[in-house]
ModelCIF file with pLDDT and N, C-alpha, C, O atoms, coordinates in Angstrom:
data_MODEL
#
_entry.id   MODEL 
#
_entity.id                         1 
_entity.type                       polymer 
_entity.pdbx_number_of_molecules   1 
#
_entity_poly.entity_id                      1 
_entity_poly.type                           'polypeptide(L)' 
_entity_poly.nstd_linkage                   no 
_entity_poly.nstd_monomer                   no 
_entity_poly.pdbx_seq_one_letter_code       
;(UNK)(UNK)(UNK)(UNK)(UNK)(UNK)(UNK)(UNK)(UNK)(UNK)(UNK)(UNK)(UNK)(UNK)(UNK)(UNK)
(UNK)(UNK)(UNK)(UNK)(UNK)(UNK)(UNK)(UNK)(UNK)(UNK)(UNK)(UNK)(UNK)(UNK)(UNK)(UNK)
(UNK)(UNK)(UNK)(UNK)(UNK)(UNK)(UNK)(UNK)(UNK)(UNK)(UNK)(UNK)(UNK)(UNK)(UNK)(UNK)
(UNK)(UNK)
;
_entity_poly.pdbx_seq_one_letter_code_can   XXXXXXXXXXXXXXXXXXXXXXXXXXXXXXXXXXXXXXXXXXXXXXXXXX 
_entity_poly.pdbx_strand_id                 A 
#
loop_
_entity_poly_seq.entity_id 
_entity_poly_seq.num 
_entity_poly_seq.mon_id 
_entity_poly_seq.hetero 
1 1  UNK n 
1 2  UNK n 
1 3  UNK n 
1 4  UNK n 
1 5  UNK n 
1 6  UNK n 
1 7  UNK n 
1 8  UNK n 
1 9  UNK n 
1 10 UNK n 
1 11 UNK n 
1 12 UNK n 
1 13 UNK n 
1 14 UNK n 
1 15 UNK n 
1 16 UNK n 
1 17 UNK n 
1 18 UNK n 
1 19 UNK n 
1 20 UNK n 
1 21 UNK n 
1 22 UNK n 
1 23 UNK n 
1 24 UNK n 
1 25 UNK n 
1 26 UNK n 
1 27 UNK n 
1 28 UNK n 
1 29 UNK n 
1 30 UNK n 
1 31 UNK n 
1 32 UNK n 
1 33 UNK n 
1 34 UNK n 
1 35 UNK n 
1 36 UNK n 
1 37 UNK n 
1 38 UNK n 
1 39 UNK n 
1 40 UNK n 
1 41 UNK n 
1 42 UNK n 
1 43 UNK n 
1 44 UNK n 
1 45 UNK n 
1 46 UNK n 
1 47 UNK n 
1 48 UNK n 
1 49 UNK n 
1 50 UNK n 
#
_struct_asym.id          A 
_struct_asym.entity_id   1 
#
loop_
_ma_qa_metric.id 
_ma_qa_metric.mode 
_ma_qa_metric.name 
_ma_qa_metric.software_group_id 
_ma_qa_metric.type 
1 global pLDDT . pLDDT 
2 local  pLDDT . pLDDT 
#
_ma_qa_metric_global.metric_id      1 
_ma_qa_metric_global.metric_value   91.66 
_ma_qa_metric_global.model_id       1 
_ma_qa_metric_global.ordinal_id     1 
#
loop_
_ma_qa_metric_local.label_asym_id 
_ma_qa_metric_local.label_comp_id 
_ma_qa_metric_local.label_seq_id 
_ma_qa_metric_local.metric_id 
_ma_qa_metric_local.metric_value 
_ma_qa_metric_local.model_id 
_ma_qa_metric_local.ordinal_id 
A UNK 1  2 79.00 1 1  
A UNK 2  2 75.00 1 2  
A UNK 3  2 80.00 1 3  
A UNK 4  2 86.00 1 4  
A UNK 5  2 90.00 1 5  
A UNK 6  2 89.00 1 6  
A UNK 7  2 92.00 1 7  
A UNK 8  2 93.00 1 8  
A UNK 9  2 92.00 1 9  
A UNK 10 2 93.00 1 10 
A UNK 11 2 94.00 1 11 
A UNK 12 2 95.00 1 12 
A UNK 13 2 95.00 1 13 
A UNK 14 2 95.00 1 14 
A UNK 15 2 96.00 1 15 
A UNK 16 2 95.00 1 16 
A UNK 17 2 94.00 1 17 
A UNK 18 2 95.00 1 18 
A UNK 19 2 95.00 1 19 
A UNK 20 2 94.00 1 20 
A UNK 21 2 93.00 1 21 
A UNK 22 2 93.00 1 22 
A UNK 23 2 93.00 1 23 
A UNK 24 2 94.00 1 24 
A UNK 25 2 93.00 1 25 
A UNK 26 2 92.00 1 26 
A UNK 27 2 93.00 1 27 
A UNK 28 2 92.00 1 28 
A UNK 29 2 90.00 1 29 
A UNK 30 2 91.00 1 30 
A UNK 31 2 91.00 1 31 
A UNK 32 2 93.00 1 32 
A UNK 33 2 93.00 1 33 
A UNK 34 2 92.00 1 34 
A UNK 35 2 94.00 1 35 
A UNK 36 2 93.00 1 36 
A UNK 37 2 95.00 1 37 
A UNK 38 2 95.00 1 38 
A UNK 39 2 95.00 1 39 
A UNK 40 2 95.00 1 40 
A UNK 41 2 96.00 1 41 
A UNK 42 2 95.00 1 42 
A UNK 43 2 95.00 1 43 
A UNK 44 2 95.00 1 44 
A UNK 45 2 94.00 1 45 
A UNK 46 2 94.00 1 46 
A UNK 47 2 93.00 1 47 
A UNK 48 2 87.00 1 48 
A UNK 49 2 82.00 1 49 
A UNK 50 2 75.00 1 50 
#
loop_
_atom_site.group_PDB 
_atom_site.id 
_atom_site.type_symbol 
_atom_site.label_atom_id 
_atom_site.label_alt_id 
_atom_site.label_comp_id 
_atom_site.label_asym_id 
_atom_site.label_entity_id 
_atom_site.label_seq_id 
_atom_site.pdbx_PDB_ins_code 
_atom_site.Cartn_x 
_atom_site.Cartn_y 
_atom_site.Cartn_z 
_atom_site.occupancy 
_atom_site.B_iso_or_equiv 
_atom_site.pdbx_formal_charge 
_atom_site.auth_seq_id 
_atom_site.auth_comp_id 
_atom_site.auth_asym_id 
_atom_site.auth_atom_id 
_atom_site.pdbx_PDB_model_num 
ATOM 1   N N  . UNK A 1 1  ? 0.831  -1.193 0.000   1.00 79.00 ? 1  UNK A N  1 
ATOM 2   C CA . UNK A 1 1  ? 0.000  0.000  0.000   1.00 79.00 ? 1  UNK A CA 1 
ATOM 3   C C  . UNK A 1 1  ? 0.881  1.265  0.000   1.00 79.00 ? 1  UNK A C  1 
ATOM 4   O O  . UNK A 1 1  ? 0.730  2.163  -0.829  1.00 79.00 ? 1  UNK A O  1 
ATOM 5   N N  . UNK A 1 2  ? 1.985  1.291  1.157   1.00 75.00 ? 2  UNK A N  1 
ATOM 6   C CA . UNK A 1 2  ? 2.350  2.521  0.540   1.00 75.00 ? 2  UNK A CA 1 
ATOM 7   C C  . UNK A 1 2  ? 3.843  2.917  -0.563  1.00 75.00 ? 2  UNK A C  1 
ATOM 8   O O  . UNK A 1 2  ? 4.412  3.978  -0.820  1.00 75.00 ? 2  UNK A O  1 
ATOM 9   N N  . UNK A 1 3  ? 4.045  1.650  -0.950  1.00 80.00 ? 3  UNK A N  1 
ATOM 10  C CA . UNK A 1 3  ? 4.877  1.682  -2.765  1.00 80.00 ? 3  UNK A CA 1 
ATOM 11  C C  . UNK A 1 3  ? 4.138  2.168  -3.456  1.00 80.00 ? 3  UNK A C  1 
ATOM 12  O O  . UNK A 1 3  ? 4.689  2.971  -4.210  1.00 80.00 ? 3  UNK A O  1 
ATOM 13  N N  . UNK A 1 4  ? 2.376  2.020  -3.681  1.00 86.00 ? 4  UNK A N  1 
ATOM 14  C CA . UNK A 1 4  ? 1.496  2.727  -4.424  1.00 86.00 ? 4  UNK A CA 1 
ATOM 15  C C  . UNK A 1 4  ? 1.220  4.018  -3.993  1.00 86.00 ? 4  UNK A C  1 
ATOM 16  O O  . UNK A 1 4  ? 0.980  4.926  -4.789  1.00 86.00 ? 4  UNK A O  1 
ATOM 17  N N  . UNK A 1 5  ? 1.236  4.154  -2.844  1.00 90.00 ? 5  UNK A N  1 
ATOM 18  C CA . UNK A 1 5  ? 0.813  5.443  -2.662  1.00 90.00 ? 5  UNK A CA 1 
ATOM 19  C C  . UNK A 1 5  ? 2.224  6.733  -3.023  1.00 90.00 ? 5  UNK A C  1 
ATOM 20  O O  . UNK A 1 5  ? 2.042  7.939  -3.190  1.00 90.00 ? 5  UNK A O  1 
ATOM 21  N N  . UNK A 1 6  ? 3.415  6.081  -3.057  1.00 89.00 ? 6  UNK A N  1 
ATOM 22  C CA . UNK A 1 6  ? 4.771  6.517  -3.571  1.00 89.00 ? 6  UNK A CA 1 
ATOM 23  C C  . UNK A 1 6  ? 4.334  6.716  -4.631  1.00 89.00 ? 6  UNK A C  1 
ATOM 24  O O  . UNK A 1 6  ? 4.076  7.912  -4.767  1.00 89.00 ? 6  UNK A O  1 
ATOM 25  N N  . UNK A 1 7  ? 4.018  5.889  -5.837  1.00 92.00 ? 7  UNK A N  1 
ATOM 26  C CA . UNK A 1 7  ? 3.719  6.059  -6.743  1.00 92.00 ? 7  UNK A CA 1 
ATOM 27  C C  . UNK A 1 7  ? 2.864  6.978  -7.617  1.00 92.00 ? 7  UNK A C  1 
ATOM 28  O O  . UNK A 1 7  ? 3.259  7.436  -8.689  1.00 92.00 ? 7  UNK A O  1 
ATOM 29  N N  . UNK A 1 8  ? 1.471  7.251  -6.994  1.00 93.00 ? 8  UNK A N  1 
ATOM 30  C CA . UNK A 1 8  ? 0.587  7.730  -6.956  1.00 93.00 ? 8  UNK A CA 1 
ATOM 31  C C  . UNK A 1 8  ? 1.105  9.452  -7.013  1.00 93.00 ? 8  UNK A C  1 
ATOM 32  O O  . UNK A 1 8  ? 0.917  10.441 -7.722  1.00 93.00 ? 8  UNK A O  1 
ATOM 33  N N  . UNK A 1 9  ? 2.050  8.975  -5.485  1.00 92.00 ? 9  UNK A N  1 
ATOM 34  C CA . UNK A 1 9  ? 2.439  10.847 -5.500  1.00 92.00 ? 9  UNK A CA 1 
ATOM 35  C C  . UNK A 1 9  ? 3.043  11.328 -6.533  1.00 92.00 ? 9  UNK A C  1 
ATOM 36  O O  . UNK A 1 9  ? 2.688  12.424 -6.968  1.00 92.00 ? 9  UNK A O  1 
ATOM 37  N N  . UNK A 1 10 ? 4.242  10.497 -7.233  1.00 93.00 ? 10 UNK A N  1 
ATOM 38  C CA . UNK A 1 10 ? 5.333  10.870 -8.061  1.00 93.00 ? 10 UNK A CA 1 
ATOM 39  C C  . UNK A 1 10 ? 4.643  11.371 -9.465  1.00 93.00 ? 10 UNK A C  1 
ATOM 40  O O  . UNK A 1 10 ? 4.972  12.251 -10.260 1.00 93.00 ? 10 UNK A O  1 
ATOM 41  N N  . UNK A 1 11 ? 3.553  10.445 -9.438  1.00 94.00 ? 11 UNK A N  1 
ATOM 42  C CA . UNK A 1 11 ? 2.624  10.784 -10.448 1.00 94.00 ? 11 UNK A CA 1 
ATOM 43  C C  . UNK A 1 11 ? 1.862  12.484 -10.274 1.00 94.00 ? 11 UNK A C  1 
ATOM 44  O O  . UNK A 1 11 ? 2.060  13.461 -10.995 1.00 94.00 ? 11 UNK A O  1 
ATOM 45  N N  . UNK A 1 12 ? 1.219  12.399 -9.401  1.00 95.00 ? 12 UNK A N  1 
ATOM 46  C CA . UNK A 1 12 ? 0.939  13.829 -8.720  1.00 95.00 ? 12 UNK A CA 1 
ATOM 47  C C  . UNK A 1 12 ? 1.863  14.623 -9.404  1.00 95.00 ? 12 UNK A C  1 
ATOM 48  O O  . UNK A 1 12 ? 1.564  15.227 -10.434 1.00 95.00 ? 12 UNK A O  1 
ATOM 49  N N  . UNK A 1 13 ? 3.201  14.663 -8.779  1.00 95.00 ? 13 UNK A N  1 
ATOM 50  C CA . UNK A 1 13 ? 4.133  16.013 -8.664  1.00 95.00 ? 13 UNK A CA 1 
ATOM 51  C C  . UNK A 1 13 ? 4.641  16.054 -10.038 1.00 95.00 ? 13 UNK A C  1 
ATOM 52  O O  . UNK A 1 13 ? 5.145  17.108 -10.427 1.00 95.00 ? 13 UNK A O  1 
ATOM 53  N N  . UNK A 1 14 ? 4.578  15.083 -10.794 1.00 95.00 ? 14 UNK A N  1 
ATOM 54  C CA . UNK A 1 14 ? 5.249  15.132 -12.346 1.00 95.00 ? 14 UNK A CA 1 
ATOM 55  C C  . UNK A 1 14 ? 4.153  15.752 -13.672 1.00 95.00 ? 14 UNK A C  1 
ATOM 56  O O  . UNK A 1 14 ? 4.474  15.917 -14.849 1.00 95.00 ? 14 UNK A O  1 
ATOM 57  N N  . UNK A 1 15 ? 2.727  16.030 -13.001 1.00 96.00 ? 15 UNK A N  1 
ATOM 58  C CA . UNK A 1 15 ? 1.622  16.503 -13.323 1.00 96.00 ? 15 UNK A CA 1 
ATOM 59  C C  . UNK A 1 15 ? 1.560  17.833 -13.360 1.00 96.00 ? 15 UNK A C  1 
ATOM 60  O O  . UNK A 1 15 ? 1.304  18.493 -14.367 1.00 96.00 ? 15 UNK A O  1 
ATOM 61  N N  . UNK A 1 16 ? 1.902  18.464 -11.741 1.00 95.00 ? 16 UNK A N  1 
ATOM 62  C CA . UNK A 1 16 ? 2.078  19.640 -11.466 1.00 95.00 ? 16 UNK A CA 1 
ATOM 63  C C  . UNK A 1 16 ? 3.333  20.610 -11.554 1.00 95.00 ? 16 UNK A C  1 
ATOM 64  O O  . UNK A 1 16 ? 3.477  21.793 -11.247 1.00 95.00 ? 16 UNK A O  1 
ATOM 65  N N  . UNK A 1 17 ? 4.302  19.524 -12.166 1.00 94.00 ? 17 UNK A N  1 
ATOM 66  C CA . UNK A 1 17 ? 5.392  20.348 -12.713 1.00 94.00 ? 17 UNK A CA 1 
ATOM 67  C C  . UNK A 1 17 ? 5.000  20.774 -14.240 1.00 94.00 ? 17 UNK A C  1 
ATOM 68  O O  . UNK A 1 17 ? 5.039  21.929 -14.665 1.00 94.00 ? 17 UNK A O  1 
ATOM 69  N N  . UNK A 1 18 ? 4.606  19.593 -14.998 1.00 95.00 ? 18 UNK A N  1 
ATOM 70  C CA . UNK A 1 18 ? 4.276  19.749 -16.856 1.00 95.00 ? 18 UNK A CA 1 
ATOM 71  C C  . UNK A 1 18 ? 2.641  21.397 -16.836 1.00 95.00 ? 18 UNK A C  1 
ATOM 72  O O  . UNK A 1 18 ? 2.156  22.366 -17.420 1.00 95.00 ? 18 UNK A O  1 
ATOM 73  N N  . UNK A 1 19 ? 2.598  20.698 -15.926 1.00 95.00 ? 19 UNK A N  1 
ATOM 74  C CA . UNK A 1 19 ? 1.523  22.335 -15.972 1.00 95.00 ? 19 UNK A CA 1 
ATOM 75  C C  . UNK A 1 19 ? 1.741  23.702 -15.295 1.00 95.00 ? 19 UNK A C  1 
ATOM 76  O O  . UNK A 1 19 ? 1.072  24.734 -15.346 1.00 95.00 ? 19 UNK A O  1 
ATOM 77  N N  . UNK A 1 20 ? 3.054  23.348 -14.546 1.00 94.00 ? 20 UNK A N  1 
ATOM 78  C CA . UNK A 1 20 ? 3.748  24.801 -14.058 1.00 94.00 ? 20 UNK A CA 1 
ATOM 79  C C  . UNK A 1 20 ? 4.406  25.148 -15.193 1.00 94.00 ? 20 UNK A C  1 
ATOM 80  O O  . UNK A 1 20 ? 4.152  26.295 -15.560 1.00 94.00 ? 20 UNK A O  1 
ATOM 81  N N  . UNK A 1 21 ? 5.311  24.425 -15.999 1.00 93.00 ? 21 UNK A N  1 
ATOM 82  C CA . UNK A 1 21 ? 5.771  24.620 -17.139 1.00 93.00 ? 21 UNK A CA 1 
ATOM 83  C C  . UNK A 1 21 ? 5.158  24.808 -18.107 1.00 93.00 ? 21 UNK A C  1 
ATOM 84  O O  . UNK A 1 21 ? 5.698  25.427 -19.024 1.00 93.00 ? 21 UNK A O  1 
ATOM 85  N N  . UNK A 1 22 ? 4.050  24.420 -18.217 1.00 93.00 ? 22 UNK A N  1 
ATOM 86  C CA . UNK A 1 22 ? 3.058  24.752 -19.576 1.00 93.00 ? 22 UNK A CA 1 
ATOM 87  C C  . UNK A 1 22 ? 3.030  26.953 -19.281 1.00 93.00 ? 22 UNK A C  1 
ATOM 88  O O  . UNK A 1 22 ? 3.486  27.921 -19.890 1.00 93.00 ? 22 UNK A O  1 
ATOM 89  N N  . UNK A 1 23 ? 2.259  26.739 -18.091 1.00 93.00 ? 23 UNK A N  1 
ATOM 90  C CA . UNK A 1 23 ? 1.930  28.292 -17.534 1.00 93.00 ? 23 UNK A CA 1 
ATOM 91  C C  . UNK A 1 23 ? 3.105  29.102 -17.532 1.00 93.00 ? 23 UNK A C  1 
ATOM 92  O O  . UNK A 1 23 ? 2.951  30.294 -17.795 1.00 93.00 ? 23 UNK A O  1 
ATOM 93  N N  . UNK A 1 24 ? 4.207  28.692 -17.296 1.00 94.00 ? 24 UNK A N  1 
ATOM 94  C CA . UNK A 1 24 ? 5.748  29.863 -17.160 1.00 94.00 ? 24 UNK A CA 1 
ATOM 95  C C  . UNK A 1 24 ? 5.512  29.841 -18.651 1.00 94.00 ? 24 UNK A C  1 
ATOM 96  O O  . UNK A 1 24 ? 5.320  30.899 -19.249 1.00 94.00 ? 24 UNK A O  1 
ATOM 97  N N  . UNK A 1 25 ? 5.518  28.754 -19.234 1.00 93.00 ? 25 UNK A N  1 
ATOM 98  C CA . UNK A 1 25 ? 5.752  29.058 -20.675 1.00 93.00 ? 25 UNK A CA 1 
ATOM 99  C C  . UNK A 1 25 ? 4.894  30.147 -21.550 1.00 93.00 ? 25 UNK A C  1 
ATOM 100 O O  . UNK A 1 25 ? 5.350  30.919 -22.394 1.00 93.00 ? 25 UNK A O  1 
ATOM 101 N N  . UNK A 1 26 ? 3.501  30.005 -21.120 1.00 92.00 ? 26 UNK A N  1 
ATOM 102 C CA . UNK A 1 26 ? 2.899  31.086 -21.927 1.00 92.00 ? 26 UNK A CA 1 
ATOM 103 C C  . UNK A 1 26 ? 2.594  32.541 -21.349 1.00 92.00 ? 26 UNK A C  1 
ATOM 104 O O  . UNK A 1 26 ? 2.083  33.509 -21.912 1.00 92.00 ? 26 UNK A O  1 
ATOM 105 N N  . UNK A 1 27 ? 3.139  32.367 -19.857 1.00 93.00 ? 27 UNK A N  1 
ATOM 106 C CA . UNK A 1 27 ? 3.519  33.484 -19.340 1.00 93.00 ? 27 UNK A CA 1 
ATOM 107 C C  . UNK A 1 27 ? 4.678  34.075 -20.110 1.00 93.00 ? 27 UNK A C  1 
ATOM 108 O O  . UNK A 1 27 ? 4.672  35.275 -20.386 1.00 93.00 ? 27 UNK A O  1 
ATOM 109 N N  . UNK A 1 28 ? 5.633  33.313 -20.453 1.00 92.00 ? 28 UNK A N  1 
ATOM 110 C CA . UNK A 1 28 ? 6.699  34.197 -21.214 1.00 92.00 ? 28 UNK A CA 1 
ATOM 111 C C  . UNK A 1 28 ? 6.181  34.405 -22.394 1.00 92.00 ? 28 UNK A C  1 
ATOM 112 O O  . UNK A 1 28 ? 6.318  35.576 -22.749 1.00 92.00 ? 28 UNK A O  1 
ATOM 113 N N  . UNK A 1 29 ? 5.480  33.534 -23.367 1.00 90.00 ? 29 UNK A N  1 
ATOM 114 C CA . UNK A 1 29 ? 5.126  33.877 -24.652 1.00 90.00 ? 29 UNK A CA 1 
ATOM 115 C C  . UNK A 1 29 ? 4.738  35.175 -24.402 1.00 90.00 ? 29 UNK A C  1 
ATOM 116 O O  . UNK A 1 29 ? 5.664  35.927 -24.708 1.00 90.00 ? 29 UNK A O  1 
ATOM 117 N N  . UNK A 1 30 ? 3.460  35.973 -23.841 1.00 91.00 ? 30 UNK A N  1 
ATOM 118 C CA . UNK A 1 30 ? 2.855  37.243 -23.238 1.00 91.00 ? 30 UNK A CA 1 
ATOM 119 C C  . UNK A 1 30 ? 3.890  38.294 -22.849 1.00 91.00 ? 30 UNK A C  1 
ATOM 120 O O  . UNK A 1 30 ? 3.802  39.429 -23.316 1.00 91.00 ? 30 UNK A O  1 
ATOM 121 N N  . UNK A 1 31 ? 4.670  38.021 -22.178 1.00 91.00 ? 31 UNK A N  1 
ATOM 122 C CA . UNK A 1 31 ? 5.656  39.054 -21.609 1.00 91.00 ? 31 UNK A CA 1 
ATOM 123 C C  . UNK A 1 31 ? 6.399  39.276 -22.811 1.00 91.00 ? 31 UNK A C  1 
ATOM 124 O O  . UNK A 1 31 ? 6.402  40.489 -23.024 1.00 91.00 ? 31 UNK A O  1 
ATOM 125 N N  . UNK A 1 32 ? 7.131  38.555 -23.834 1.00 93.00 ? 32 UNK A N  1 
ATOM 126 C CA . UNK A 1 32 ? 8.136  38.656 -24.775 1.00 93.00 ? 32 UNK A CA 1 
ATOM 127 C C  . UNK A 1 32 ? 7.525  38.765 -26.040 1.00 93.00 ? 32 UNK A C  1 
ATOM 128 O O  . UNK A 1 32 ? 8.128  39.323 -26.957 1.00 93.00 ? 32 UNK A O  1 
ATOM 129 N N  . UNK A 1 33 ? 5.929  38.100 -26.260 1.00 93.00 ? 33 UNK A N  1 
ATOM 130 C CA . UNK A 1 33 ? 5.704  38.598 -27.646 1.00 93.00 ? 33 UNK A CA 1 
ATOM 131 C C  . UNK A 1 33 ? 5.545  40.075 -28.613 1.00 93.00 ? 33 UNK A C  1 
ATOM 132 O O  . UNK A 1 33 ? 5.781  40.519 -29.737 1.00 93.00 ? 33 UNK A O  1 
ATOM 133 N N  . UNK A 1 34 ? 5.200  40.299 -27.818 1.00 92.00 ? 34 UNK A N  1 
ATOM 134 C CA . UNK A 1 34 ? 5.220  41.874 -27.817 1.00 92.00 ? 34 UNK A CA 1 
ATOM 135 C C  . UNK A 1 34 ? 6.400  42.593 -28.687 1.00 92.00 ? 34 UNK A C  1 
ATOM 136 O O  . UNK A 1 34 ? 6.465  43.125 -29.795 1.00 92.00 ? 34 UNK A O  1 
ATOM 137 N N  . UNK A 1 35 ? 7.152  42.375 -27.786 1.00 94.00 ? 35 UNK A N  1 
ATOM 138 C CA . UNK A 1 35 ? 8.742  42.937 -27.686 1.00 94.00 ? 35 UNK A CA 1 
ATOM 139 C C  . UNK A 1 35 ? 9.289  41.780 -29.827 1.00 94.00 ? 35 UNK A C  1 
ATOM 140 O O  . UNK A 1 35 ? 9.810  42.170 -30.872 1.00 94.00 ? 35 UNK A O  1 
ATOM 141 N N  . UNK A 1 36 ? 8.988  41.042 -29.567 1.00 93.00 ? 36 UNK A N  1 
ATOM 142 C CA . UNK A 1 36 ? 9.114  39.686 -30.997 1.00 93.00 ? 36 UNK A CA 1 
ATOM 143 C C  . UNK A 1 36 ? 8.099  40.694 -31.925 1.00 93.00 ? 36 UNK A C  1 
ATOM 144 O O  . UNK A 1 36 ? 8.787  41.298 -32.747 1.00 93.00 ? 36 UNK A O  1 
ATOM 145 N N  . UNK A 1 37 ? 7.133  40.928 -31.990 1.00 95.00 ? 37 UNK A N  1 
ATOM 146 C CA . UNK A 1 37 ? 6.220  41.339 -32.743 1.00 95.00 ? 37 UNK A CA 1 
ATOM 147 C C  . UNK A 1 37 ? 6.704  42.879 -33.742 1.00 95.00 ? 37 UNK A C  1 
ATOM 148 O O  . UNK A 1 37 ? 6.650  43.207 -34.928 1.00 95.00 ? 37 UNK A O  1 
ATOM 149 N N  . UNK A 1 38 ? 7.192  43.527 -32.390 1.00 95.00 ? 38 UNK A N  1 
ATOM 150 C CA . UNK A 1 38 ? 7.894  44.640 -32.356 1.00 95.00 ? 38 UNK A CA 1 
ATOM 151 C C  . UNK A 1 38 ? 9.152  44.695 -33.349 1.00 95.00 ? 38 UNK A C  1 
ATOM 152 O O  . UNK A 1 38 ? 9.288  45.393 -34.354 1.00 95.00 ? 38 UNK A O  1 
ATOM 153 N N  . UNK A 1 39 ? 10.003 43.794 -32.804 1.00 95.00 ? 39 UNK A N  1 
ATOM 154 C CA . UNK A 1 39 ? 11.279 43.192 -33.663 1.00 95.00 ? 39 UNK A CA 1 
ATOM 155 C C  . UNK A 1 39 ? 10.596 42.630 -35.161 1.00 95.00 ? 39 UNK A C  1 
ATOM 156 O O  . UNK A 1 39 ? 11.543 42.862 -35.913 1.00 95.00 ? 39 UNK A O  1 
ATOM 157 N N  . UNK A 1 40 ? 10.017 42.308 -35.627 1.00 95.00 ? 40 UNK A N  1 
ATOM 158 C CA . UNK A 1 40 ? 9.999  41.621 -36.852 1.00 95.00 ? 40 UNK A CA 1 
ATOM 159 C C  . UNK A 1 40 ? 9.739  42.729 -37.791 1.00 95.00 ? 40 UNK A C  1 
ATOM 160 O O  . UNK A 1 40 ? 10.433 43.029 -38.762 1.00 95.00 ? 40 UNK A O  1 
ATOM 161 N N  . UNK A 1 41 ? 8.230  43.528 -37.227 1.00 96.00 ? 41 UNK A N  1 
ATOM 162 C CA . UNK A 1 41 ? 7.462  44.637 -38.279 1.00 96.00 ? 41 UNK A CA 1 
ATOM 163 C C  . UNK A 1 41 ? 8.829  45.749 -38.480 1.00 96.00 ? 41 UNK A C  1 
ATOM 164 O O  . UNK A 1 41 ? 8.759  46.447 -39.491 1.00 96.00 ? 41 UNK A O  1 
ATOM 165 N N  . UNK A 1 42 ? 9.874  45.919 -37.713 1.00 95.00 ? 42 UNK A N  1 
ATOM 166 C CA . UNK A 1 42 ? 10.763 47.062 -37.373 1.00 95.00 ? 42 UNK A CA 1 
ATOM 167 C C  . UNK A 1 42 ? 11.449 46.638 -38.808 1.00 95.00 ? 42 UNK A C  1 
ATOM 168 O O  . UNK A 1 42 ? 11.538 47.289 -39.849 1.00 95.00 ? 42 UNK A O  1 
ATOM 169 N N  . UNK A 1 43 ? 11.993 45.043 -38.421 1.00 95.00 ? 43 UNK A N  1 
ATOM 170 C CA . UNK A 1 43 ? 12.913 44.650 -39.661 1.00 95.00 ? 43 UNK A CA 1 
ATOM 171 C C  . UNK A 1 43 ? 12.437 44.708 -41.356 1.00 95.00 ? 43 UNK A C  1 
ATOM 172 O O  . UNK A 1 43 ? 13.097 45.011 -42.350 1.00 95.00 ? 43 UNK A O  1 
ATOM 173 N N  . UNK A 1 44 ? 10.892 44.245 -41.192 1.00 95.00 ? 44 UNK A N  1 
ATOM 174 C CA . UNK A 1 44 ? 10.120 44.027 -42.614 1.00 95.00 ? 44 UNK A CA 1 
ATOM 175 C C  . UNK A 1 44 ? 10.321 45.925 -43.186 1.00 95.00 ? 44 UNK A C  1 
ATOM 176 O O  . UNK A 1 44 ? 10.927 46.146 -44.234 1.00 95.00 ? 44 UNK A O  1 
ATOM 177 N N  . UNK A 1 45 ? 9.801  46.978 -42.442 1.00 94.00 ? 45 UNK A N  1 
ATOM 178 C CA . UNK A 1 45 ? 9.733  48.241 -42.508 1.00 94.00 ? 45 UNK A CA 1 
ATOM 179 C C  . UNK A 1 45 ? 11.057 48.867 -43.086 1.00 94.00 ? 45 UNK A C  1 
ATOM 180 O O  . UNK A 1 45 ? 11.143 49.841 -43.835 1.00 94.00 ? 45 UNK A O  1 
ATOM 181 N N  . UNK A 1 46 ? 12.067 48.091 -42.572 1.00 94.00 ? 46 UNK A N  1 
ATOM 182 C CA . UNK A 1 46 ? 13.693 48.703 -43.018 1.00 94.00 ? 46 UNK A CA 1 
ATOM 183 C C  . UNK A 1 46 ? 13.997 47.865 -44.720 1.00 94.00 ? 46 UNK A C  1 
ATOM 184 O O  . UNK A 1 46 ? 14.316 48.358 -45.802 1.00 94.00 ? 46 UNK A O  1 
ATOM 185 N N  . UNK A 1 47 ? 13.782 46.742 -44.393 1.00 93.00 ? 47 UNK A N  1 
ATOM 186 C CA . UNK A 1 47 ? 13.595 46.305 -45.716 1.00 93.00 ? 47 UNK A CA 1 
ATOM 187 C C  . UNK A 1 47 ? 13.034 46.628 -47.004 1.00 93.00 ? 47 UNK A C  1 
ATOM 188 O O  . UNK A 1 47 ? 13.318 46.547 -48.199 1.00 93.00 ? 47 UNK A O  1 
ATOM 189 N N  . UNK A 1 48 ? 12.134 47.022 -46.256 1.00 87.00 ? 48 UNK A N  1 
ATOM 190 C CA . UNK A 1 48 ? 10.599 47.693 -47.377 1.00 87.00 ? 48 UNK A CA 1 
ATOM 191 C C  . UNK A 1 48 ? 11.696 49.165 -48.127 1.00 87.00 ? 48 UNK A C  1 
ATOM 192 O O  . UNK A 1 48 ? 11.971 49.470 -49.287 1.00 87.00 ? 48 UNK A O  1 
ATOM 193 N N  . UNK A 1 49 ? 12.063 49.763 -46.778 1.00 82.00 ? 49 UNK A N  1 
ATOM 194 C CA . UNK A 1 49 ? 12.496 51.188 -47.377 1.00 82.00 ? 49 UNK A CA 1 
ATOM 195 C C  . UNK A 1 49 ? 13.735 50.714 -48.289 1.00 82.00 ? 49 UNK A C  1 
ATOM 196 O O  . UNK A 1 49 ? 13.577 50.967 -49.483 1.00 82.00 ? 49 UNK A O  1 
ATOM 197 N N  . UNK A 1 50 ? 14.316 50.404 -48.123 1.00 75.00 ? 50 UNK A N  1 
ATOM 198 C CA . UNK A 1 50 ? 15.662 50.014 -48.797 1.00 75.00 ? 50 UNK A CA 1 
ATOM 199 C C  . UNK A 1 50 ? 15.853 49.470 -49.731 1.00 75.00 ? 50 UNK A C  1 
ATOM 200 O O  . UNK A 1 50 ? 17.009 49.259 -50.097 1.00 75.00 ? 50 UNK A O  1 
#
């Protein structure tokens, strides 16, 4: 009973890491796209003129 319940947890915490990581991740997408979005139209615009 409690090898499974070991188990059970590891399962738990390997759950709540892939979905802390999912969330940092699109927390950064949000914080940095912006700033990416910014960077690309800047480059297409210099191109365009030139």
């Amino acid at each position: 009973m409690r090898e499974e319940i070991g188990v059970v947890k590891a399962k738990v915490e390997r759950i709540k890491n892939r979905t802390e990581g999912k969330k940092t991740f699109a927390e950064a997408i949000r914080l940095w796209g912006g700033w990416l979005f910014a960077l690309v139209t800047l480059e297409v615009l210099l191109i365009d003129k030139f």
